[in-house]
N, C-alpha and C positions, 0 to 999 in steps of 0.2 A: 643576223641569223647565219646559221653555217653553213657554207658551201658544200652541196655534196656533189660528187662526180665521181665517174669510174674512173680509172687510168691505169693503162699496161702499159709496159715496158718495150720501147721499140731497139734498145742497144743492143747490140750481140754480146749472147753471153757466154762467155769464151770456155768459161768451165763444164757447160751441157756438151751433151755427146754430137757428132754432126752426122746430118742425113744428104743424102742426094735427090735431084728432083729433077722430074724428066720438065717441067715447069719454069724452073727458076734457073736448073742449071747451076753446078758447082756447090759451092755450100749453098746448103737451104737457109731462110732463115728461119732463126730458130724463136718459139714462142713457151718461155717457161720451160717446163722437162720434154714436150714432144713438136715435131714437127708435122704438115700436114702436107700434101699436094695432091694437086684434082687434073683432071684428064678433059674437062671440059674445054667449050670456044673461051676464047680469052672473054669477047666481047658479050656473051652472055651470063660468063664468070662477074664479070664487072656490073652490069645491072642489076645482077641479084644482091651483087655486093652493096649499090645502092639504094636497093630495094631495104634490105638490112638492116643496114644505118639508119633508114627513114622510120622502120618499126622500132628500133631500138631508142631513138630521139623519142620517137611518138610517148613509150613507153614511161620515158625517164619524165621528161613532161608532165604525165600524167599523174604519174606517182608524188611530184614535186609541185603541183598546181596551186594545193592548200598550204604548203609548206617554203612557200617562196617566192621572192617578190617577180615582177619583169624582170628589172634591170639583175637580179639573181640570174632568172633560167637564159635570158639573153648568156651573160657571162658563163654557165654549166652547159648552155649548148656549143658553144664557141670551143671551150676546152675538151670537149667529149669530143670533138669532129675531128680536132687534130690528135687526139688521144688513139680513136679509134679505123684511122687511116693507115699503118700500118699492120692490121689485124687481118689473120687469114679468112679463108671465105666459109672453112668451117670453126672456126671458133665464131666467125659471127651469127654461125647457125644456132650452136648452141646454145650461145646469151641470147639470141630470139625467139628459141622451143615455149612454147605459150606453155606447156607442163612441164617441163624439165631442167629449162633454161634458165639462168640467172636471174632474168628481168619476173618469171613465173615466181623466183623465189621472195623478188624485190614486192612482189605485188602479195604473198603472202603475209609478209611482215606489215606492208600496209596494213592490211586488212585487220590483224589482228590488235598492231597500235589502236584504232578505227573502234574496235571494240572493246579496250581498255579507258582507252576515251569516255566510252561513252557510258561503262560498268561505273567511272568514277565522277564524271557529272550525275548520275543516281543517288552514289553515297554523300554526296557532298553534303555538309552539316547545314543544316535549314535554321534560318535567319526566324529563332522563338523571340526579336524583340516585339513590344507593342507595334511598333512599326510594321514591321516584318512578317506580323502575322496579317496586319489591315493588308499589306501589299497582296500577300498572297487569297488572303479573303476577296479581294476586287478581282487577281485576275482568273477566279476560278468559273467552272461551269457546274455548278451544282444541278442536281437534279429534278429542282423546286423550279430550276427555268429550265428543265427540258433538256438538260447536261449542253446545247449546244450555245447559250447567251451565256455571258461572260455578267459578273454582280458589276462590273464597271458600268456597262450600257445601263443596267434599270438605273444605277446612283445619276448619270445622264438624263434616265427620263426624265425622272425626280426633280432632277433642279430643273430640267425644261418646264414643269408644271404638269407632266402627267403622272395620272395615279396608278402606284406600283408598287408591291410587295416586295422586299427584302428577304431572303431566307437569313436567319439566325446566326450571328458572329459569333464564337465563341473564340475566348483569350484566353490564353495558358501565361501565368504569372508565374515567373521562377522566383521562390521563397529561399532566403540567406538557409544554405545548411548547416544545420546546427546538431550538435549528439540528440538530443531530441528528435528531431525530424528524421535524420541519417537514419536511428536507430529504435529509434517509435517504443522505446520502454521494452519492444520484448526479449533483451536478454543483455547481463549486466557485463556479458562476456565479451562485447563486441570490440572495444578499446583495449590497455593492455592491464594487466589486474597482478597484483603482487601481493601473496599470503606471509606474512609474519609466521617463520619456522614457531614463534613459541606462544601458547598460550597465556594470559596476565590471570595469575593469582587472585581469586577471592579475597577480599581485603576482611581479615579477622584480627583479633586483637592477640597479642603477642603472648606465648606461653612463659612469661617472666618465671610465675611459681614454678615451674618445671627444672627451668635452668637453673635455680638456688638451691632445689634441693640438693643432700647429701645423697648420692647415690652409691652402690655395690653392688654385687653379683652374688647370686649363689644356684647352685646345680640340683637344689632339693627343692620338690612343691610343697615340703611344710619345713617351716623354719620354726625352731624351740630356741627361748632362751633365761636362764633362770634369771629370778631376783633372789637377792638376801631380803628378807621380810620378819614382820616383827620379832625386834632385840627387845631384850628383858634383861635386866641386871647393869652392873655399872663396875666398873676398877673402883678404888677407893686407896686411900692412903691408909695404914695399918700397923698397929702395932707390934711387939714380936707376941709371940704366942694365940696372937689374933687368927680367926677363920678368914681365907680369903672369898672375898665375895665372888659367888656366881654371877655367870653369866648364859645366856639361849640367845638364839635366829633359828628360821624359820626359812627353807628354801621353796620356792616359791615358782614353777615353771610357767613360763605364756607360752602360745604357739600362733604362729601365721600362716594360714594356709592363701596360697598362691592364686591371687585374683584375674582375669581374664577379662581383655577389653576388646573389642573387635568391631569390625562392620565388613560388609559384603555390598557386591555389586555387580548386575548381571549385565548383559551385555553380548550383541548378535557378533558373529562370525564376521560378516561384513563389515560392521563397520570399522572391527577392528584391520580390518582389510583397505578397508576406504578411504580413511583418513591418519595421514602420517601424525606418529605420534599421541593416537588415543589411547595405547597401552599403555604410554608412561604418566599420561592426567590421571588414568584410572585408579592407578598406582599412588603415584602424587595425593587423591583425592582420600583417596583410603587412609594413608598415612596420616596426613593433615588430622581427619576426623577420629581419627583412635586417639592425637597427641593432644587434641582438643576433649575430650572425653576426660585423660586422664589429668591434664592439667587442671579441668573444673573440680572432679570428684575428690583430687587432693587437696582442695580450697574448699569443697563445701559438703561432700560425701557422708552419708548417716552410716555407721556403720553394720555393716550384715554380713551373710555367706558367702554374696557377690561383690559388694559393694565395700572401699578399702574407707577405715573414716578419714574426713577430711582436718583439717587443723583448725579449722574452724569451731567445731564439734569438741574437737581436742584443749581449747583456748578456755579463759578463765576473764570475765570480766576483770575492771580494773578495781571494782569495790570489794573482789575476794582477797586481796591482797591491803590487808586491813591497815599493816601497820602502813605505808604508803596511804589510805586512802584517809586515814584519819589525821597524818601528820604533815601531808605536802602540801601548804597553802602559799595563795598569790592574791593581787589584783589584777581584777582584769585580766584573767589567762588569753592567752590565745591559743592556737592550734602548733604553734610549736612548745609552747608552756607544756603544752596537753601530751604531748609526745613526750618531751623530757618528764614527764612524772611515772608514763608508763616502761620508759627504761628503768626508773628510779623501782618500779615495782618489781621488774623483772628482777633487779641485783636485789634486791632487800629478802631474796630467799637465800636459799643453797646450792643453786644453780651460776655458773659462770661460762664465757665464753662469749663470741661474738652476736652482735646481738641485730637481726635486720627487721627495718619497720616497711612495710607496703602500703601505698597511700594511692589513691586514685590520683590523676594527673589534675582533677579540676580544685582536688582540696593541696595540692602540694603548691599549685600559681597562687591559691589565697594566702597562703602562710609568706611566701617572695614577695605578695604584694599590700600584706601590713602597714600600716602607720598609725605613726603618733594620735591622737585624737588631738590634742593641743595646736602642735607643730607642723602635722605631716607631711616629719620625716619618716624614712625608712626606717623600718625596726629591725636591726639582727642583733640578736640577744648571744652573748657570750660563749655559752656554749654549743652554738651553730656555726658550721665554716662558712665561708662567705658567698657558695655557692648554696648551700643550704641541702646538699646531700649526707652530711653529716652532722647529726645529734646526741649532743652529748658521748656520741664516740659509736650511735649506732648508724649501719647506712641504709639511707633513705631509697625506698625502689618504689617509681611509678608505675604503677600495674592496674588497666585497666578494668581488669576482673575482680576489682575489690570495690564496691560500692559506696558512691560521694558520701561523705560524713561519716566514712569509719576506717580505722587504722585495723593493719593486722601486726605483732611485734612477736618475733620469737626468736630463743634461740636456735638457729635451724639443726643444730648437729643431734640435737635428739628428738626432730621428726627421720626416721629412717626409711628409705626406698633400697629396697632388692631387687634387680632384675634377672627373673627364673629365665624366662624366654623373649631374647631380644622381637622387633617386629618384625611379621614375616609373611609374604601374599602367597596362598595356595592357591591354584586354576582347575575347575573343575566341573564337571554335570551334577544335574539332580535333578530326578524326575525322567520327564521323556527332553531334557533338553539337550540331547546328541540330535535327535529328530529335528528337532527346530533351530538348529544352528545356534543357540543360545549357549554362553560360559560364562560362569560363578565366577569370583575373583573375591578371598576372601582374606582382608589384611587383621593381624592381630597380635596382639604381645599378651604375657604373664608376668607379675611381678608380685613380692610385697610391702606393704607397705606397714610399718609397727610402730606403735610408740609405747615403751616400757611404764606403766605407770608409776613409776615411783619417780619419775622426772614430773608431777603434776605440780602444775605453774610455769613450766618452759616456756606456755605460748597464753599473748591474750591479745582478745578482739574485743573491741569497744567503740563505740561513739564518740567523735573528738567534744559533743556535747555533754556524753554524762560523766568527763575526764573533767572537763573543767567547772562544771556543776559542783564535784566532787573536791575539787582547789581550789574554790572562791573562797577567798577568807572573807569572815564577816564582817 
C-alpha cells in the first residue's frame, strides 16, 4: 500500500524575498513565498505548537485508519513529526482550522471517496448464476418472514425437523442470444441489410422473329405501293410483213396504314419518390410488353384496321406447292428430311433469296438426336452442316414462339416492317388524378407492316407431320 504523508520543506530557500523578525531575529525563516512571526510567550507559543501537531497526527490517523496498516501509520507518524517540526506556529494553525485547513480539506476528500465507494458496491453487477441467485435467495429477509429472518434460518429449521414454510425461489435462466431472441421477429432491419441497386427481369421468351425481320423507316402514316398486275399478250418471233403482237399490265396500288401498339401504366407520386429506380422498371416494363405484343402479332396477327397480319396468316401449307408435294419422295423421312422438302418448295416457285426456317427448340434436339434404327448411329444427312443450323443452305432459328411440331420457312425480305414512330413513354393525368397524386405512363410505337401479294408463296407453315406424310414414298 502507499505511503502517504505531508512533507514541507525545511531548507532555506535563497531565491524568496527575506523578512525580519522581532522572534527570530536576523533572517526569518522562510516558509514557501511568506514568512510569519508572533508576539506571544515563547513557552505558550511552544504548547500550542504541541497541541497542533497532536490534532494534526490525530487527524492524519484518522483519515489513514481504513487505509493502512500499523506498521504503515507507525512509519507516516514518525516521518510527519520530523517533517513537521520546523513548521511555523501559524501555518500549523492553518493545516488544523477544522473548516479551512488542510486537514478539513483532507477530510472532505475522504468523505467523498467514502461515498464513491459505496455509489459502486450498489452498482456492482449481481451474480445471475444458479448459484448466485440460491445465495442470495438464502440471505434474504423477505416479507413472508416478517422482512427481519433471513430464508437461511427457516432452511435451518427444516433440517432441524421443524415445520416451516419456504417463501418462493424464483430463478432467472440466461438463454444463448440468438437474432431470434435478440430481435423477436419484430423488424427485419435490426442487423445490417443490403438492396441489390437493380431489379431481375421477368424471364420471357426471346423476340427472335422481331430481330430477323427486314426493317425500314418511313415518315408517312400510310404507305402506297403499286404492283404490275395482270399481263396479257406475249413477244413472238415474226416474220417481215407480219403484225407485231400485243401486249397489256395492269397497275395495281396496295396501301398500309400505320398500326399502333401500346400499353399504359398508372402509378402514385410517392412511390415513384420512394423507391430508387421505379421510373426506369416502369419504363423497362412498358417496353418489354409493346416488343412483346409486336413480336407475337407479327407471328400470328389476323389481319384488320388494327391489327398488322401476321406471317403465319401470310404462309401456305406445304401441299399448296404441288409440284414439290407430289414429287419429293423418301423413306422413312425424318424432320430434317421434312425441312429440306420445304426449302425444296419454297425454290420450286419464282421467288429467290435467303431462305430462314424457325423450329421450336424441343423439335430442333429431336432432329440432333436421330438415329439409325438398325445401328444407332447418328444421323446427319448430307445436306445439313454438322452443327445442324444449316439446311440445305437455309438457317435454322430456335424460337420459342413457334409451336412443337411445326416449322415456319420464309423468305424473310419480302415480309416488310416500317417504322412511322419509333417507341416512346408520354407522362401524364387523366381524370381527377392531379387530385390523387396518381401519373399515367404511356409507352407506344407506330409502324407497318406489308406483304405485296404477288410475292404469294414466300412463306410456309406446316406440320413437320403432314411434310413427311406428304414424302413417304410408298
Amino acid at each position: 500500500m502507499t505511503k502517504a504523508f505531508l512533507k514541507f520543506p525545511t531548507r532555506k530557500l535563497s531565491y524568496l524575498p527575506k523578512f525580519s523578525s522581532r522572534r527570530f531575529g536576523g533572517e526569518a525563516m522562510q516558509f514557501r513565498s511568506s514568512a510569519y512571526k508572533t508576539d506571544g510567550d515563547p513557552a505558550d507559543d511552544e504548547a500550542e505548537k504541541t497541541a497542533l501537531l497532536a490534532k494534526i497526527q490525530e487527524k492524519i490517523d484518522t483519515g489513514l485508519a481504513t487505509r493502512a496498516t500499523k506498521e504503515e501509520l507507525e512509519s507516516i507518524r514518525q516521518s510527519q513529526a520530523t517533517a513537521l517540526q520546523g513548521v511555523p506556529l501559524e501555518a500549523l494553525r492553518a493545516m488544523a482550522d477544522d473548516k479551512t485547513g488542510v486537514m478539513a480539506k483532507l477530510a472532505e476528500q475522504g468523505l467523498e471517496i467514502t461515498r464513491l465507494k459505496a455509489a459502486g458496491k450498489d452498482n456492482e453487477p449481481k451474480d445471475l448464476s444458479i448459484r448466485g441467485q440460491i445465495k442470495s435467495w438464502l440471505e434474504s429477509t423477505p416479507k413472508e418472514l416478517g422482512g427481519t429472518r433471513a430464508v437461511s434460518d427457516v432452511v435451518k429449521n427444516i433440517m432441524n425437523g421443524q415445520k416451516e414454510s419456504l417463501p418462493a425461489l424464483e430463478l432467472r435462466v440466461a438463454s444463448p442470444m440468438t437474432v431470434a431472441t435478440v430481435n423477436s421477429g419484430s423488424s427485419p432491419y435490426i442487423g445490417r441489410v443490403e438492396v441489390d441497386a437493380m431489379a431481375n427481369a421477368i424471364l420471357r421468351y426471346p423476340n427472335l422473329f422481331w430481330d430477323t425481320v427486314v426493317k425500314g423507316r418511313t415518315g408517312a402514316p400510310t404507305y402506297v405501293w403499286i404492283n404490275k398486275s395482270n399481263p396479257l399478250g406475249a413477244a413472238a418471233f415474226i416474220g417481215p410483213g407480219v403484225a407485231k403482237p400485243g401486249i397489256s399490265l395492269e397497275l395495281v396500288a396496295e396501301t398500309s396504314i400505320a398500326k399502333k401498339i401500346a400499353a399504359s401504366a398508372k402509378a402514385g407520386t410517392e412511390l415513384l419518390q420512394d423507391i430508387d429506380g421505379m421510373t426506369t422498371f416502369i419504363l423497362e416494363e412498358l417496353r418489354e410488353q409493346v416488343m412483346l405484343e409486336v413480336n407475337s402479332k407479327l407471328m400470328t396477327g389476323v389481319s384488320s384496321s388494327t391489327v398488322p397480319a401476321g406471317i403465319q396468316t401470310l404462309s401456305q401449307v406445304f401441299a399448296w406447292y404441288t409440284d414439290a408435294a407430289a414429287n419429293i419422295k423418301t423413306t422413312n423421312p425424318t424432320y430434317m428430311d421434312a425441312i429440306r422438302a420445304a426449302v425444296a418448295a419454297l425454290r420450286s416457285g419464282k421467288l429467290v433469296g435467303e431462305i430462314t426456317v424457325f423450329v421450336n427448340p424441343i423439335d430442333a434436339a429431336n432432329m440432333d438426336l436421330s438415329k439409325a434404327v438398325d445401328s444407332g448411329v447418328y444421323l446427319l444427312p448430307p445436306f445439313s452442316t454438322s452443327n445442324g443450323q444449316t439446311i440445305a443452305g437455309a438457317r435454322i432459328v430456335e424460337d420459342h414462339n413457334v409451336p412443337v411440331g411445326y416449322f415456319q420457312g420464309a423468305f424473310m425480305r419480302f415480309y416488310r416492317v416500317l417504322i412511322y414512330k419509333d417507341f416512346t413513354v408520354t407522362w401524364g393525368w387523366e381524370n381527377d388524378d392531379f387530385t390523387k397524386n396518381l401519373v399515367t405512363a404511356v409507352g407506344e410505337m407506330r409502324l407497318h407492316q406489308f406483304f405485296n401479294t404477288i410475292h404469294s408463296g414466300a412463306f410456309i407453315y406446316d406440320t413437320f407431320e403432314n411434310v413427311q406424310t406428304a414424302i413417304t414414298a410408298v
